[in-house]
C-alpha positions in Angstrom: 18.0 6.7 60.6 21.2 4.8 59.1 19.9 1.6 59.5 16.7 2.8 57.4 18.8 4.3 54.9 21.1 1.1 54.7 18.3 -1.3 54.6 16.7 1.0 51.7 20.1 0.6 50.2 20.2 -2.9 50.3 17.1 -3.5 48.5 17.9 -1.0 45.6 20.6 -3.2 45.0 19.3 -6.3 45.2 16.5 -5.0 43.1 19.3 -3.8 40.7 21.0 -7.3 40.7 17.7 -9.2 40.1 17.0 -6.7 36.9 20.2 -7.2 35.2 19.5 -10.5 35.5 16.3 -10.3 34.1 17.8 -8.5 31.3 20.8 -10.6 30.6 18.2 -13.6 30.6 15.9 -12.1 28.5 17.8 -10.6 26.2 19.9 -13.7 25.3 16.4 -15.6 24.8 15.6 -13.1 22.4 18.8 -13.4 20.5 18.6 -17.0 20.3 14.6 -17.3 19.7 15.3 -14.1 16.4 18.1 -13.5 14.8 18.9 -10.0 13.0 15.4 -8.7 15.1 14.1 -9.0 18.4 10.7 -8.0 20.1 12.1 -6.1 22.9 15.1 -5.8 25.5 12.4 -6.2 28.2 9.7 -8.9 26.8 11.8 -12.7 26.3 10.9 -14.2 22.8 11.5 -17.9 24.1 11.7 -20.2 20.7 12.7 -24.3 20.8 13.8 -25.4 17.4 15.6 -24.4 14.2 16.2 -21.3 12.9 13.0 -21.4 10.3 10.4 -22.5 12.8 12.0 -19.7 14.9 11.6 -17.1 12.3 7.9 -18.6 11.7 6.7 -18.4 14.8 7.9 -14.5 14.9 6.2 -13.6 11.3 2.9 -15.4 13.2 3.2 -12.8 15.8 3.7 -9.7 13.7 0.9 -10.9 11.8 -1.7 -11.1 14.7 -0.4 -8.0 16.1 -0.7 -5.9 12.9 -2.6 -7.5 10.0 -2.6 -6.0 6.9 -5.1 -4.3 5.7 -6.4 -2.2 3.4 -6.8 1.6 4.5 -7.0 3.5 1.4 -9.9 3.1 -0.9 -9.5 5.0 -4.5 -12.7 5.2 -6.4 -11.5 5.7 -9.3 -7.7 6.5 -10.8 -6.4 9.4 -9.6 -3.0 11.0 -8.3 -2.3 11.0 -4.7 0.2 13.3 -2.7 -0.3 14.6 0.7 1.6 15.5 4.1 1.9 14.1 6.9 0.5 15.1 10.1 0.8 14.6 13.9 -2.2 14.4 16.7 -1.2 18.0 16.9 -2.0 19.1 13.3 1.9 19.7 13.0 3.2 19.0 9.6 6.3 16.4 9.9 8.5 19.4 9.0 12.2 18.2 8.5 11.2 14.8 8.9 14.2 11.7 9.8 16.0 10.9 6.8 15.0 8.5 4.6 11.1 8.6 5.4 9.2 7.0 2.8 5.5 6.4 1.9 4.9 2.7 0.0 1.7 2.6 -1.6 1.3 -1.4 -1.4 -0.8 -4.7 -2.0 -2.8 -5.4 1.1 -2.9 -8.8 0.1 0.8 -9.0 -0.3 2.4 -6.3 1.4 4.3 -5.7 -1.8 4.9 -2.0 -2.2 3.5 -0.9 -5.7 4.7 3.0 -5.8 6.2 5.0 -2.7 7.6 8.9 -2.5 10.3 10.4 0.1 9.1 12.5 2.8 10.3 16.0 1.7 11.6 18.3 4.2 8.1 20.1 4.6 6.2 16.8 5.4 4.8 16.2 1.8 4.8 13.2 -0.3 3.6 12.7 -4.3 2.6 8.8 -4.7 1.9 9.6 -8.4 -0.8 8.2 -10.1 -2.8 5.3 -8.8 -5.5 3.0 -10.4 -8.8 2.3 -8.6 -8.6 -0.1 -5.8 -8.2 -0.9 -2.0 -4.8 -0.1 -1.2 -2.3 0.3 2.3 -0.6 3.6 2.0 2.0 3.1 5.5 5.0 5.2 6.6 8.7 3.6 5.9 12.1 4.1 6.5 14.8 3.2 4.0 17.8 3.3 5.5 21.5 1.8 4.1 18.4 0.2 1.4 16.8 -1.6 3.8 13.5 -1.0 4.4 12.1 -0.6 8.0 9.3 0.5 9.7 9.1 4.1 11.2 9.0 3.2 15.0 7.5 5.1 17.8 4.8 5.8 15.2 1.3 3.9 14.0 -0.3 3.9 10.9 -2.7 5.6 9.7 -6.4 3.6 10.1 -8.6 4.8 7.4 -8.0 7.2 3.8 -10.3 7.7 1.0 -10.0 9.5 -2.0 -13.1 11.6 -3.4 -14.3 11.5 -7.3 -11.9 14.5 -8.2 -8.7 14.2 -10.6 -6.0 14.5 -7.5 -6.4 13.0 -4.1 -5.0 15.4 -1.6 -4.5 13.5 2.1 -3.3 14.4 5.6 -1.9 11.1 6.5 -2.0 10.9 10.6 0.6 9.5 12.2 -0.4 8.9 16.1 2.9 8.5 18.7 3.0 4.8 20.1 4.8 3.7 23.1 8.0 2.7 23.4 9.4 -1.0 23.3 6.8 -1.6 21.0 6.9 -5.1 19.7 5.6 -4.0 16.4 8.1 -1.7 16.0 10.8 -5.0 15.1 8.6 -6.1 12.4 8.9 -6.0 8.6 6.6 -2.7 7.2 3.6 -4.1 5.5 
């Protein structure tokens, strides 16, 4: 029974020596490859050249793995507010500080209007022209903008013909160590 026990033992920590080498590896890959941002603890970013081509070869990934695309479509202008929701149908009540919704270009990812979360979930975009749009969750933190990890975007929106475009904006839980979650918002 000791022996088992021992040997058991000695492979846990072998194992254990063989991960934090993994992660030592990886990790230092990752800060090389990215500066400032990094895909993951656990998934090596391995980048050979300068510190542009680097950085290039990251915004190429976080463009195949999220493009941007439109998701709201207004017919014609209206103003837009809303709450957000979970998978639930739970309001975001008391939501992390600085949450933000950016109302923004999906051609350019530039944000065009954009409202703080209030503490019962709701947002107020304001008034908005006709268009296609991308109406994502933010966070503005120190006045940086990030994205809202451990969280997806919402897929589809539309506003109807009325004078006020009312939506529940559904936030769906993602996993964690998400590589999206170190890209830029857009």
């Amino acid at each position: 029974m000791k022996g088992k026990f021992q040997k058991r033992l000695g492979n846990s920590r072998q194992r254990g020596f063989w991960l934090r080498c993994f992660l030592v590896i990886s990790t230092a890959a990752c800060y090389s490859a990215v500066p400032m941002d990094c895909w993951s603890q656990l998934v090596s970013v391995p980048c050979k050249g300068s510190a542009s081509e680097c950085a290039q070869k990251f915004n190429q990934r976080c463009d195949t793995a999220e493009p941007a695309v439109a998701n709201l479509i207004v017919p014609h202008g209206t103003k837009i507010w809303g709450v957000l929701i979970d998978p639930t149908g739970a309001v975001f009540a008391h939501p992390e500080p600085g949450l933000t919704v950016e109302l923004r270009d999906p051609r350019t990812s530039k944000a065009l209007a954009s409202s703080k979360v209030s503490d019962m979930g709701t947002f107020d975009v304001g008034k908005v022209a006709s268009g296609a749009y991308r109406l994502i969750v933010t966070l503005h933190v120190n006045g940086n903008t990030k994205r809202f990890p451990g969280w997806s975007q919402p897929e589809e929106l539309a506003c109807g013909d009325g004078n006020e475009c009312t939506l529940a904006m559904l936030l769906r839980p993602t996993g964690t160590d998400n590589p999206i979650d170190f890209c830029p918002p857009k």
